[in-house]
C-alpha positions in Angstrom: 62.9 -38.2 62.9 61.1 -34.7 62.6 59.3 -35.8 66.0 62.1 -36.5 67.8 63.6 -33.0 66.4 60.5 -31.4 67.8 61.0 -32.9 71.2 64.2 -32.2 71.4 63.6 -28.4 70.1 61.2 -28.2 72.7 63.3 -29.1 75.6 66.3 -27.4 75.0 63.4 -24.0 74.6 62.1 -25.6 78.3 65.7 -25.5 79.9 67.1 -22.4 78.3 64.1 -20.5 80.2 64.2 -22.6 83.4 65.7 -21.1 86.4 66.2 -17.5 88.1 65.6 -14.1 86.2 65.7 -12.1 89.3 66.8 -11.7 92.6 67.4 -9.4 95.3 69.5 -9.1 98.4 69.6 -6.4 101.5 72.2 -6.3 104.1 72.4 -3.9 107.0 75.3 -2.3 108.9 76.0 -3.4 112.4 74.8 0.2 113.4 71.5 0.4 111.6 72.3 3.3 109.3 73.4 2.4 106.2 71.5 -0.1 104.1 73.3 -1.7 100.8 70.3 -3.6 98.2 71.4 -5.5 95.7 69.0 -6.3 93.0 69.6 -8.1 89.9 67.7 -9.1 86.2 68.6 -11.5 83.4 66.8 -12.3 80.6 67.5 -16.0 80.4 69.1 -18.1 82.9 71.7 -18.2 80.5 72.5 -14.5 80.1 74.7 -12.4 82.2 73.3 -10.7 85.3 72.9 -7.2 85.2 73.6 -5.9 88.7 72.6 -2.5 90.3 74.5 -2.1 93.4 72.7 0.2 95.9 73.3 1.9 99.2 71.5 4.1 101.0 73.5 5.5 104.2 72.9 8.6 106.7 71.4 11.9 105.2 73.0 10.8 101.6 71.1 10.6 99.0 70.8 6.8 97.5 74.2 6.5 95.8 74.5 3.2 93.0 76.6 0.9 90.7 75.8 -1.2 87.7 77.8 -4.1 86.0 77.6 -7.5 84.9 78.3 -10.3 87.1 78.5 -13.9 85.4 76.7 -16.2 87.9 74.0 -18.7 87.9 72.6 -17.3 91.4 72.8 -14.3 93.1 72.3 -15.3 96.8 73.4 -15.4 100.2 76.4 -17.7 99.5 77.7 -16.0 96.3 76.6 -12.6 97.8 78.9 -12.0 100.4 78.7 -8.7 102.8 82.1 -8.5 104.7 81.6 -5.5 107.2 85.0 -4.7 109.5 83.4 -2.0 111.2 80.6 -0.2 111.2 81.8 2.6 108.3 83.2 0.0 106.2 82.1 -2.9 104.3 83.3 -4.8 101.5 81.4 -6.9 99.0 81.9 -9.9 97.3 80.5 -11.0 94.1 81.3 -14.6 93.4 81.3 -15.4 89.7 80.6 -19.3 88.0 84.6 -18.9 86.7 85.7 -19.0 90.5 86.5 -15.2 89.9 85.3 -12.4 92.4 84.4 -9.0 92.1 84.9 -7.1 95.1 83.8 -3.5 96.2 84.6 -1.4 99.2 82.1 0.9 100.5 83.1 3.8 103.1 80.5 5.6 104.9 80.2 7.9 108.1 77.8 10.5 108.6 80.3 13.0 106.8 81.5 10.6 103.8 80.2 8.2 101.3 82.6 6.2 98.8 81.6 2.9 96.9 83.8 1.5 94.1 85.0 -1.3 92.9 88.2 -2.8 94.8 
């Protein structure tokens, strides 16, 4: 019995640190100028991700956001870039509940505006 305890122990220690702690993603605007990096860190595949929301645009200096996001990817298909022009873009965070978190970002040579929609 104290084997099988063990062994059990031991896998549920082998899949609680089994899969992604990390990931990054870049997207670019049709135009070339403004460049949006998302990078994300968890501690376990279990935890929440903590999310750093980047863009770097024109002469601005590189503007951010943090949150949490509650995924067990961050990727190109729960990662979604939506860009209706070239000064607009919004992003979609697609979360394991079936929830999104969405955030517009606004940016022209003159202006720079990210938040959370």
């Amino acid at each position: 019995m104290k084997n099988i305890n063990l062994f059990v122990a031991i896998l549920l220690i082998g899949f609680w640190g089994c899969g992604k702690t990390s990931a990054t993603i870049e997207n670019t605007s049709p135009n070339g100028k403004v460049k949006l990096f998302v990078a994300g860190n968890r501690s376990t595949s279990l935890d929440s991700w903590q999310v750093d929301l980047k863009v770097k645009a024109y002469r601005f200096k590189e503007d951010q956001l943090s949150f949490e996001i509650y995924a067990s990817d961050l990727n190109a298909e729960n990662v979604l870039f939506n860009w209706s022009d070239e000064e607009h873009c919004t992003i979609i965070f697609k979360q394991t509940d079936d929830t999104e978190r969405k955030f517009s970002l606004s940016v022209s040579p003159e202006h720079l505006e990210m938040k959370e929609k």
